[in-house]
C-alpha positions as a LaTeX table, in Angstrom:
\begin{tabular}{lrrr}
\hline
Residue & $x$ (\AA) & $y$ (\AA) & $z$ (\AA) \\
\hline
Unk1 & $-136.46$ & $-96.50$ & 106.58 \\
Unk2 & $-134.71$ & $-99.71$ & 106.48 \\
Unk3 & $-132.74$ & $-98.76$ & 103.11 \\
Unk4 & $-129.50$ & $-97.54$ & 105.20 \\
Unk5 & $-129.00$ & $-101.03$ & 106.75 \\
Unk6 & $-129.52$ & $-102.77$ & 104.00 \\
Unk7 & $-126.85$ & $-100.83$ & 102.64 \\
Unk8 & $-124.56$ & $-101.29$ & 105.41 \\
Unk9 & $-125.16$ & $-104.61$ & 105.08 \\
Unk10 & $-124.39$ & $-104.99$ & 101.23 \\
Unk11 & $-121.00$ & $-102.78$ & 101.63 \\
Unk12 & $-119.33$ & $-104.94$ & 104.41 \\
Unk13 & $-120.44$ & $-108.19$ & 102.09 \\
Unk14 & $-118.44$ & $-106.35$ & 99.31 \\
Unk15 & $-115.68$ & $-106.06$ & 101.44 \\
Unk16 & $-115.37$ & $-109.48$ & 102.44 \\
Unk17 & $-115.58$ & $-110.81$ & 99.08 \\
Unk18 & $-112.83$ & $-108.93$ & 97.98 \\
Unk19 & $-110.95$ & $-109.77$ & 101.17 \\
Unk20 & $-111.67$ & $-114.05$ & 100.06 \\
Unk21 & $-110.68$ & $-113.48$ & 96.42 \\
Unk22 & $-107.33$ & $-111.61$ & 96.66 \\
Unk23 & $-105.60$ & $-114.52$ & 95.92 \\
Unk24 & $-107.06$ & $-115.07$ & 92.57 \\
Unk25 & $-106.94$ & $-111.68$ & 91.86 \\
Unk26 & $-103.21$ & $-111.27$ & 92.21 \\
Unk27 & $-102.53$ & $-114.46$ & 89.85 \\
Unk28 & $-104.83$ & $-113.16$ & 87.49 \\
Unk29 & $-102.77$ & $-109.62$ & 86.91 \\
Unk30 & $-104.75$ & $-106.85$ & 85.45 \\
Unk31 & $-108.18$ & $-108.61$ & 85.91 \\
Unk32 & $-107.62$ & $-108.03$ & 89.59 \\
Unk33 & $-107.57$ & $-103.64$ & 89.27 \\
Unk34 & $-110.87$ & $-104.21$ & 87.39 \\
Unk35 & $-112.30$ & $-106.39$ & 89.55 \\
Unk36 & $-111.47$ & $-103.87$ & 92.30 \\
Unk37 & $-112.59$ & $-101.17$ & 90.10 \\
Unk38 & $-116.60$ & $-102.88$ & 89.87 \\
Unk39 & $-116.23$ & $-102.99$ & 93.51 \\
Unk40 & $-115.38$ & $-99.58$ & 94.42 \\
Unk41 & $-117.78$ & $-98.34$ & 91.82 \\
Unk42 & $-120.57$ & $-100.21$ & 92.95 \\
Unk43 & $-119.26$ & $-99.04$ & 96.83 \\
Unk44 & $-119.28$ & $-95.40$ & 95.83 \\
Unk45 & $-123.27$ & $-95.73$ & 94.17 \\
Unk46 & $-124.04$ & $-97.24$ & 97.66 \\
Unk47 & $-122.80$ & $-94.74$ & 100.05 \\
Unk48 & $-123.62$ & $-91.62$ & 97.82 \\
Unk49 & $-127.45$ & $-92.93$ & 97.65 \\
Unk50 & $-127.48$ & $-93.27$ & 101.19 \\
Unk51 & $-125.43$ & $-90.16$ & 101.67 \\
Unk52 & $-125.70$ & $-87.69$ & 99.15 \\
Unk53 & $-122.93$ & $-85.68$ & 98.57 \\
Unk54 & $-120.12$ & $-88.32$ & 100.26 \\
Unk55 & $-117.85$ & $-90.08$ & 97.66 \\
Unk56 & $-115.04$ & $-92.65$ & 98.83 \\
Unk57 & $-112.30$ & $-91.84$ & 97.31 \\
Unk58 & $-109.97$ & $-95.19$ & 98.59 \\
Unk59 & $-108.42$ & $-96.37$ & 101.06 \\
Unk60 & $-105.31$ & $-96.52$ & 102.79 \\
Unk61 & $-102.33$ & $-98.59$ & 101.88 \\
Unk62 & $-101.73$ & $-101.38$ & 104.29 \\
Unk63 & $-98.65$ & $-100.03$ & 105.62 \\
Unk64 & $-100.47$ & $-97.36$ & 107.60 \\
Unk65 & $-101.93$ & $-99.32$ & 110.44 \\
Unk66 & $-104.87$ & $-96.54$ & 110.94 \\
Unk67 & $-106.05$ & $-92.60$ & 110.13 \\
Unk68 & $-106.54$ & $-91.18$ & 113.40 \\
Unk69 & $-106.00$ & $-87.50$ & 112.24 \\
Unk70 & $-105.62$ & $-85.48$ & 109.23 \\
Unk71 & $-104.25$ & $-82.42$ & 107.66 \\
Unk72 & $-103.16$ & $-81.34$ & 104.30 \\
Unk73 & $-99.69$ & $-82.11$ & 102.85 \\
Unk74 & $-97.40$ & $-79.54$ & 100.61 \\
Unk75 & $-99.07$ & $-80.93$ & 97.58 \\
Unk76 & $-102.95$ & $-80.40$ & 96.32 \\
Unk77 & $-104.93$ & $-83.77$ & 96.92 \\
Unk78 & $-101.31$ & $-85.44$ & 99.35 \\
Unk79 & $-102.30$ & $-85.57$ & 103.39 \\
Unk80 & $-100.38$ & $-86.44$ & 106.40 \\
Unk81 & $-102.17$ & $-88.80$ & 108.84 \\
Unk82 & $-100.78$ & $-91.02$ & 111.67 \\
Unk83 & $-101.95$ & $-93.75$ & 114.11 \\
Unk84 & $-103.13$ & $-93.53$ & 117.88 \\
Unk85 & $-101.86$ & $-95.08$ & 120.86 \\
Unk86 & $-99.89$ & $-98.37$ & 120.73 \\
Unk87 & $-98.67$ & $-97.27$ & 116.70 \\
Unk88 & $-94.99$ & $-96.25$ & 116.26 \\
Unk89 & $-94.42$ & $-92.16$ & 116.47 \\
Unk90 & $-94.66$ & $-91.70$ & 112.10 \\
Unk91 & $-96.30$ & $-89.53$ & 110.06 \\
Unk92 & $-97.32$ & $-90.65$ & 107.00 \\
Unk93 & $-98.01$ & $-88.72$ & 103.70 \\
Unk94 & $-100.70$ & $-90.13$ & 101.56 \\
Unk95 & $-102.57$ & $-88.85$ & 98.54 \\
Unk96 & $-106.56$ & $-89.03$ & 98.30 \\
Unk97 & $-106.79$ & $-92.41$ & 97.27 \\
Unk98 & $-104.69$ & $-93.49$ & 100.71 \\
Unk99 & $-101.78$ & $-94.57$ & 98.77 \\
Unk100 & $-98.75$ & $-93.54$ & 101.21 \\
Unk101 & $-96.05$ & $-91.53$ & 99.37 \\
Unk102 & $-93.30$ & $-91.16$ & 102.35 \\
Unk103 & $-93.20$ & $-91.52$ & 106.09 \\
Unk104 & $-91.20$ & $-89.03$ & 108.74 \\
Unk105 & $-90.66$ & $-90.78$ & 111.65 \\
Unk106 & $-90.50$ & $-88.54$ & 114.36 \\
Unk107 & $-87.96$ & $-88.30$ & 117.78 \\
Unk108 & $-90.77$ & $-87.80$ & 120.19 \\
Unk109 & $-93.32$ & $-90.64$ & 121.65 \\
Unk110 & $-96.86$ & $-91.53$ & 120.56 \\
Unk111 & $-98.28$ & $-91.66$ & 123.91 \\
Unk112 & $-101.56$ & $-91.20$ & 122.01 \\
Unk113 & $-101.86$ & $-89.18$ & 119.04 \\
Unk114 & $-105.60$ & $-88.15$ & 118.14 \\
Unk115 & $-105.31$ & $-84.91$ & 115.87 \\
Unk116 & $-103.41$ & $-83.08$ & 113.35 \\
Unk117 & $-103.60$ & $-79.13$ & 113.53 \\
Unk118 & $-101.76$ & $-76.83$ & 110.29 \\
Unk119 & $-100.53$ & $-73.31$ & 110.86 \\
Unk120 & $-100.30$ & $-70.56$ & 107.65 \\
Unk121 & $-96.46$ & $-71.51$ & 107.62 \\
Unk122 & $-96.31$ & $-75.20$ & 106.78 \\
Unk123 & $-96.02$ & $-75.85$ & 110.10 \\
Unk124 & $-98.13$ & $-78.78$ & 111.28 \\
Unk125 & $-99.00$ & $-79.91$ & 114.92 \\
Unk126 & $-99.22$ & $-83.59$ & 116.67 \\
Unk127 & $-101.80$ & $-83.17$ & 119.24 \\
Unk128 & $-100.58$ & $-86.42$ & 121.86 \\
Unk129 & $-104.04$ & $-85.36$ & 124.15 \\
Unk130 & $-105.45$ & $-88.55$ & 123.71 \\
Unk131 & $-106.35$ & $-88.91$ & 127.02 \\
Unk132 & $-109.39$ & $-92.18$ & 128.04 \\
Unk133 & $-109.15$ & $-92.22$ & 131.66 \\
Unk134 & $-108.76$ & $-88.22$ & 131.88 \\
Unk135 & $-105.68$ & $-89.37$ & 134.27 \\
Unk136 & $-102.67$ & $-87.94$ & 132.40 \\
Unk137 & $-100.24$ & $-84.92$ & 133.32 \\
Unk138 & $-97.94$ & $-85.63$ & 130.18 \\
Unk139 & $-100.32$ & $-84.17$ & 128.05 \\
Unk140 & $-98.12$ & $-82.82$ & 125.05 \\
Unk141 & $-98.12$ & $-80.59$ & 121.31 \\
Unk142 & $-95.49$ & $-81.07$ & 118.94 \\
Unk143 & $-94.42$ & $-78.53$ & 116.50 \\
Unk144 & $-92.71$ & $-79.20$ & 113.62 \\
Unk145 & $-91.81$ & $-78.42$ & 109.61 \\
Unk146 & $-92.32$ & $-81.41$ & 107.48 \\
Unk147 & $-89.08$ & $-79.56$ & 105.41 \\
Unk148 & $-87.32$ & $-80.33$ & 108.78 \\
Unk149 & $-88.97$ & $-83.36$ & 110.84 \\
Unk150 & $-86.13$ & $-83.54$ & 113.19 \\
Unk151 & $-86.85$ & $-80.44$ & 114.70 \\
Unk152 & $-89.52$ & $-80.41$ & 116.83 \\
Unk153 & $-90.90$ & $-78.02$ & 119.77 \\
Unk154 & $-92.87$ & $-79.52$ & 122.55 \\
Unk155 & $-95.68$ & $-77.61$ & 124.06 \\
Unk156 & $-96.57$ & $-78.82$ & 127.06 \\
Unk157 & $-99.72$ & $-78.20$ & 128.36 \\
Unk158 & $-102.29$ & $-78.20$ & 131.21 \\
Unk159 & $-105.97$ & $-77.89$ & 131.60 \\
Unk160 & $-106.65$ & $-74.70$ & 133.51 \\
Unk161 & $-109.92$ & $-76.39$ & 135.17 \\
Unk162 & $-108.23$ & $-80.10$ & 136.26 \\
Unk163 & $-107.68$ & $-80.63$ & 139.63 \\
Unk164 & $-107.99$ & $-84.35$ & 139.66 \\
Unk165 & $-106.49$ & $-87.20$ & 137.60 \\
Unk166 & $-108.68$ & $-88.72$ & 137.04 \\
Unk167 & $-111.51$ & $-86.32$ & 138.06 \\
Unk168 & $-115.34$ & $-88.14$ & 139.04 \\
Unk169 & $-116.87$ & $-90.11$ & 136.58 \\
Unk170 & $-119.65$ & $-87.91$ & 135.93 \\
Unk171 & $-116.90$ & $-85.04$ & 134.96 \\
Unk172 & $-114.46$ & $-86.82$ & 132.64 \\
Unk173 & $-114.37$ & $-84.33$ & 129.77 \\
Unk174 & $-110.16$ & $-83.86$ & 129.36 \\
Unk175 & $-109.65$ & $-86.19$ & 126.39 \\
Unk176 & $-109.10$ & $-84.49$ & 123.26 \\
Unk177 & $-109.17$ & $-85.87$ & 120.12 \\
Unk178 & $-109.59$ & $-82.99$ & 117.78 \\
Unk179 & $-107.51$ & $-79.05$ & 117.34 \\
Unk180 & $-107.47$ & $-76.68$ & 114.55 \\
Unk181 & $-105.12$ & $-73.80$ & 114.80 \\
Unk182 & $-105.88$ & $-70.34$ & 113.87 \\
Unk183 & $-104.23$ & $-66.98$ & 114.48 \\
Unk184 & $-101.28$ & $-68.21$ & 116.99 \\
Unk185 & $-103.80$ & $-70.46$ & 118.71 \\
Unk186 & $-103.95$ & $-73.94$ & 118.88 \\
Unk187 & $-107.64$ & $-74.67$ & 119.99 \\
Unk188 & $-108.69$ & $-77.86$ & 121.68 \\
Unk189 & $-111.94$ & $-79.20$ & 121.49 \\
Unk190 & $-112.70$ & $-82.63$ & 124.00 \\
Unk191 & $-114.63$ & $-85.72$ & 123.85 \\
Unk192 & $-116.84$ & $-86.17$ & 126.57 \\
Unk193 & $-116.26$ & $-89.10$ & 127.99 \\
Unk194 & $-118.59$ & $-88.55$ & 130.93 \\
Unk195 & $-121.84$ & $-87.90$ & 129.25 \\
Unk196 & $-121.63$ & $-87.18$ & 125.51 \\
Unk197 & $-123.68$ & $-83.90$ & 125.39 \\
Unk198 & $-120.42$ & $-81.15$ & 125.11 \\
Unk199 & $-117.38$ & $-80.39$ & 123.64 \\
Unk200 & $-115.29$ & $-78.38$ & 126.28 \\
Unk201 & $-113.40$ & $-75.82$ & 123.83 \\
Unk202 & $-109.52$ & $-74.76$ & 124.99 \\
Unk203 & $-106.61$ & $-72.41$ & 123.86 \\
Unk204 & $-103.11$ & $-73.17$ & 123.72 \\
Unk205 & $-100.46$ & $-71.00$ & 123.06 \\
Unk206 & $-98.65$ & $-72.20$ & 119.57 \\
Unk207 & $-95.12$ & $-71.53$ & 121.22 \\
Unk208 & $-93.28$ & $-74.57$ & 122.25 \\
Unk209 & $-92.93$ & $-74.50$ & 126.35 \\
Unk210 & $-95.42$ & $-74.94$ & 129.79 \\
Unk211 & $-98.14$ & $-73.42$ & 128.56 \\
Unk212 & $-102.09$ & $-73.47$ & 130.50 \\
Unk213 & $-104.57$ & $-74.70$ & 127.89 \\
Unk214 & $-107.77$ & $-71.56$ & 129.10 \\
Unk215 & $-111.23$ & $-72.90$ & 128.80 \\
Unk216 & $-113.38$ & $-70.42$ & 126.08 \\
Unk217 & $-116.68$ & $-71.91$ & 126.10 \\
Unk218 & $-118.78$ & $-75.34$ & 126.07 \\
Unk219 & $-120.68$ & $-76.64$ & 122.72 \\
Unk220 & $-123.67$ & $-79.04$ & 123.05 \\
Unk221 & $-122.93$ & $-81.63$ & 120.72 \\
Unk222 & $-124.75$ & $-84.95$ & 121.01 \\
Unk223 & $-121.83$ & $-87.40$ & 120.95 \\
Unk224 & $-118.19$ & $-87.83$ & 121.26 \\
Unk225 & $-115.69$ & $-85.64$ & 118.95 \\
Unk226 & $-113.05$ & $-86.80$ & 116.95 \\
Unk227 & $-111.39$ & $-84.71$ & 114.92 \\
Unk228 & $-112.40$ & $-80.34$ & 113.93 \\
Unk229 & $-111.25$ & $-78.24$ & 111.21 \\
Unk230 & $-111.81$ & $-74.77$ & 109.96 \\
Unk231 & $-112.35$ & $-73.62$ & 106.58 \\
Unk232 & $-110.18$ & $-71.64$ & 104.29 \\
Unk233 & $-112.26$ & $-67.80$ & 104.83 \\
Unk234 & $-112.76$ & $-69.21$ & 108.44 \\
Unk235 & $-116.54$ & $-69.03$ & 107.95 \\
Unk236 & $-117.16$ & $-72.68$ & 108.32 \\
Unk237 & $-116.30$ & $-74.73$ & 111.57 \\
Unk238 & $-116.45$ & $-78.64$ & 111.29 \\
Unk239 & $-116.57$ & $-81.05$ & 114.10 \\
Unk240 & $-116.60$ & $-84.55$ & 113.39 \\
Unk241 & $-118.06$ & $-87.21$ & 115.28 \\
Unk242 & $-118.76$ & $-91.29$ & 114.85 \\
Unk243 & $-120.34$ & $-91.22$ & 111.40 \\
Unk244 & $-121.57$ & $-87.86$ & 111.79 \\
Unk245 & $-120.31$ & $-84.08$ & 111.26 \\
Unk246 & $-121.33$ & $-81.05$ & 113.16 \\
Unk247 & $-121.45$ & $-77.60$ & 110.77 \\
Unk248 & $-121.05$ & $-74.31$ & 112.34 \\
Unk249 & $-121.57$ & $-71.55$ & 110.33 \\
Unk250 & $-120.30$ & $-67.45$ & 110.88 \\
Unk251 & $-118.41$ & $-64.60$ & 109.96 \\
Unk252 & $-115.25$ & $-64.46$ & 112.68 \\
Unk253 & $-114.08$ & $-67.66$ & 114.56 \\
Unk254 & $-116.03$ & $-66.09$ & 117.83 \\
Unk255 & $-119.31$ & $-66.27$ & 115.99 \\
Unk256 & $-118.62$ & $-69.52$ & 115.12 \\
Unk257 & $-118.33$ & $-70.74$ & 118.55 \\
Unk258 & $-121.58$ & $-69.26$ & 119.29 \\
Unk259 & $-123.90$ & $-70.26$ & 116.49 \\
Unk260 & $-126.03$ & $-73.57$ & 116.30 \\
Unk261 & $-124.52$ & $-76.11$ & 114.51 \\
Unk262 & $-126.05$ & $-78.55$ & 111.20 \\
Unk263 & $-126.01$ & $-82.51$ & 112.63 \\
Unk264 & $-124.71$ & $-84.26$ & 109.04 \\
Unk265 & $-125.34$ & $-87.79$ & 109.11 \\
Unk266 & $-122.31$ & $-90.42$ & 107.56 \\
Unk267 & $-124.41$ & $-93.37$ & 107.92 \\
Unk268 & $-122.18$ & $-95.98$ & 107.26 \\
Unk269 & $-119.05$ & $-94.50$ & 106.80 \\
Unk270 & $-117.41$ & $-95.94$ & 109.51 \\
Unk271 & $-115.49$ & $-94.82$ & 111.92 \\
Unk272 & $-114.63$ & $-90.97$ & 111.07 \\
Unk273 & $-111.74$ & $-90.37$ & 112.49 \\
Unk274 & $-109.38$ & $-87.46$ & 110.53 \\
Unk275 & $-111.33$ & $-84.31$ & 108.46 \\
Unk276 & $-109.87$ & $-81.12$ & 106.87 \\
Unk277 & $-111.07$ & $-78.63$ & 104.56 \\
Unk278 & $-109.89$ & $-78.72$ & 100.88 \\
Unk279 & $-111.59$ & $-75.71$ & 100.20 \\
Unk280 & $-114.46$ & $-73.78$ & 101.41 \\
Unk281 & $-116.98$ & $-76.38$ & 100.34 \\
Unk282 & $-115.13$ & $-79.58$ & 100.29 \\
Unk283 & $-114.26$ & $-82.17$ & 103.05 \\
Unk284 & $-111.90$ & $-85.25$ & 102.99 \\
Unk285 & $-112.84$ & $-87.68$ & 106.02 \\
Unk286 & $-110.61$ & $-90.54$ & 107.01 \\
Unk287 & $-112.04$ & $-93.71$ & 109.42 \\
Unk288 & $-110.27$ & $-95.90$ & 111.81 \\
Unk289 & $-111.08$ & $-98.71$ & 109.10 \\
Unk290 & $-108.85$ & $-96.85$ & 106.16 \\
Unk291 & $-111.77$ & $-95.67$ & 104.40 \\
Unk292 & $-110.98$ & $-92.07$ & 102.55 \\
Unk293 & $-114.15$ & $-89.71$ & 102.19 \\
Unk294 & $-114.52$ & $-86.50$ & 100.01 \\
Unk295 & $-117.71$ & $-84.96$ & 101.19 \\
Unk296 & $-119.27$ & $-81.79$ & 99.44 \\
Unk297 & $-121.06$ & $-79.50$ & 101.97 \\
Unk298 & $-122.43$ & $-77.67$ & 99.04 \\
Unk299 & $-126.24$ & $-76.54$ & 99.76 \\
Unk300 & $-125.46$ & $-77.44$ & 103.27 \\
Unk301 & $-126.36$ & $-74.28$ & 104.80 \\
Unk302 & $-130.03$ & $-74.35$ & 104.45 \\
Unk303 & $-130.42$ & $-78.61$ & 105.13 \\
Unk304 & $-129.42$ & $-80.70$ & 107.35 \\
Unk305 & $-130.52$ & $-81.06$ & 111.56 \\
Unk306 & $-129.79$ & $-78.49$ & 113.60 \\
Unk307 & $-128.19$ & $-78.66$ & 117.09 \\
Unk308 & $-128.37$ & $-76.80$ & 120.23 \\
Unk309 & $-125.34$ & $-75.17$ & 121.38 \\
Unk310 & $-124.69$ & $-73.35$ & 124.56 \\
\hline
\end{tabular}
């Protein structure tokens, strides 16, 4: 029982030594990529024994301050990710090993960007609902073409069940921090702030304009969401969490919503931030950190904790 520390433990030393020798390393030319090589090796073997299944894949260059969100670029294995409140309003595209390839830097603010939502078109959309306090009315979804960054549609939005900003204490469950779209739809799903037991689940409109963001239905999840994605054949809903990942499982995006979801552990992964579906079975994660996951959730269906939803 005390292996997963212990691991913990040994992958933050790793980290720091590298950290202490990158001097050395740089003077020394090639010696430092193998150096760095041993180290993400031996960093892989860790987290794979204490999470089967999860491989780190890199991490992100250090001109991207932080992964707060993900979705897939143009390219097979290139992403776009971005920063959250107090980062500059860019989108970055990076491939799996974090190393950024171009930014778009876009003409609209970064009050606080938590999610990154794709349509079928190459469309993707900035989801600025980051939202703490549960006290904003500026709440805010940006459409726009990577092909065309400049042109961007603003759909602003409203919780149809908010009445006070900020509302009690006890019902502060208005910050999201994770969307998918599917069919038209840009679907919300909030942290709960207030309690950590649900995810409040929302519809938005994908056209840019005022638009009411309706209230579907409540999950139980045990902790605060981050970031959701749905899979290719739209049979597999993820939701992620702090070094955890909720699986949903079903044959329409309805019955998804209303099955009982798989608790995945990440035990020392960090802090997940950004996940989308590479295909049916495959995951890539991102944390606050700049850590970059692939995660197989092969044999997944018939393991793993389940969770009550409601």
């Amino acid at each position: 029982m005390r292996l997963i520390p212990i691991i913990t433990l040994s992958i933050s030393a790793l980290l720091s030594c590298g950290c202490s020798q990158a001097q050395s390393d740089e003077a020394s030319g090639g010696k430092k990529g193998k150096k760095n090589n041993k180290k993400e090796s031996l960093e892989n073997r860790l987290i794979e024994s204490s999470v089967p299944g999860l491989r780190r894949m890199g991490s992100l260059n250090k001109a991207v301050p932080e992964s707060s969100g993900l979705a897939r670029a143009d390219k097979s294995g290139t992403f776009y990710t971005h920063g959250d409140a107090g980062n500059s309003p860019i989108i970055y595209k990076i491939d799996e090993t974090g190393k950024l390839l171009t930014e778009m830097r876009l003409t609209v603010p970064n009050q606080d960007w938590e999610s990154l939502a794709q349509d079928n078109r190459g469309n993707i959309f900035v989801i600025d609902a980051g939202n703490n306090n549960n006290s904003r009315q500026d709440l805010a979804i940006y459409r726009l073409n990577p092909a065309s960054p400049k042109q961007i549609g603003a759909i602003r939005f409203t919780y149809a069940d908010q009445r006070e900003f900020p509302p009690a204490k006890d019902a502060r469950n208005f910050d999201c921090e994770a969307a998918l779209w599917h069919n038209g739809t840009v679907y919300l799903f909030t942290r709960d702030r207030a309690n950590q037991t649900t995810s409040k689940v929302y519809a938005v409109p994908d056209k840019p304009g005022q638009q009411t963001a309706r209230l579907l239905t409540s999950l139980s999840v045990s902790g605060e969401v981050t970031d959701a994605d749905l899979s290719p054949d739209g049979k597999r809903l993820v939701l992620m969490g702090k070094e955890e990942l909720f699986l949903y499982e079903g044959n329409s995006f309805e019955s998804l919503l209303k099955s009982t979801p798989r608790r995945i552990a990440l035990t020392g992964a960090g802090q997940t931030e950004g996940v989308v579906f590479t295909d049916n079975q495959t995951l890539v994660i991102s944390t606050e950190e700049g850590s970059i996951y692939q995660y197989s959730l092969q044999g997944q269906s018939n393991s793993g904790a389940n969770v009550g939803a409601q």
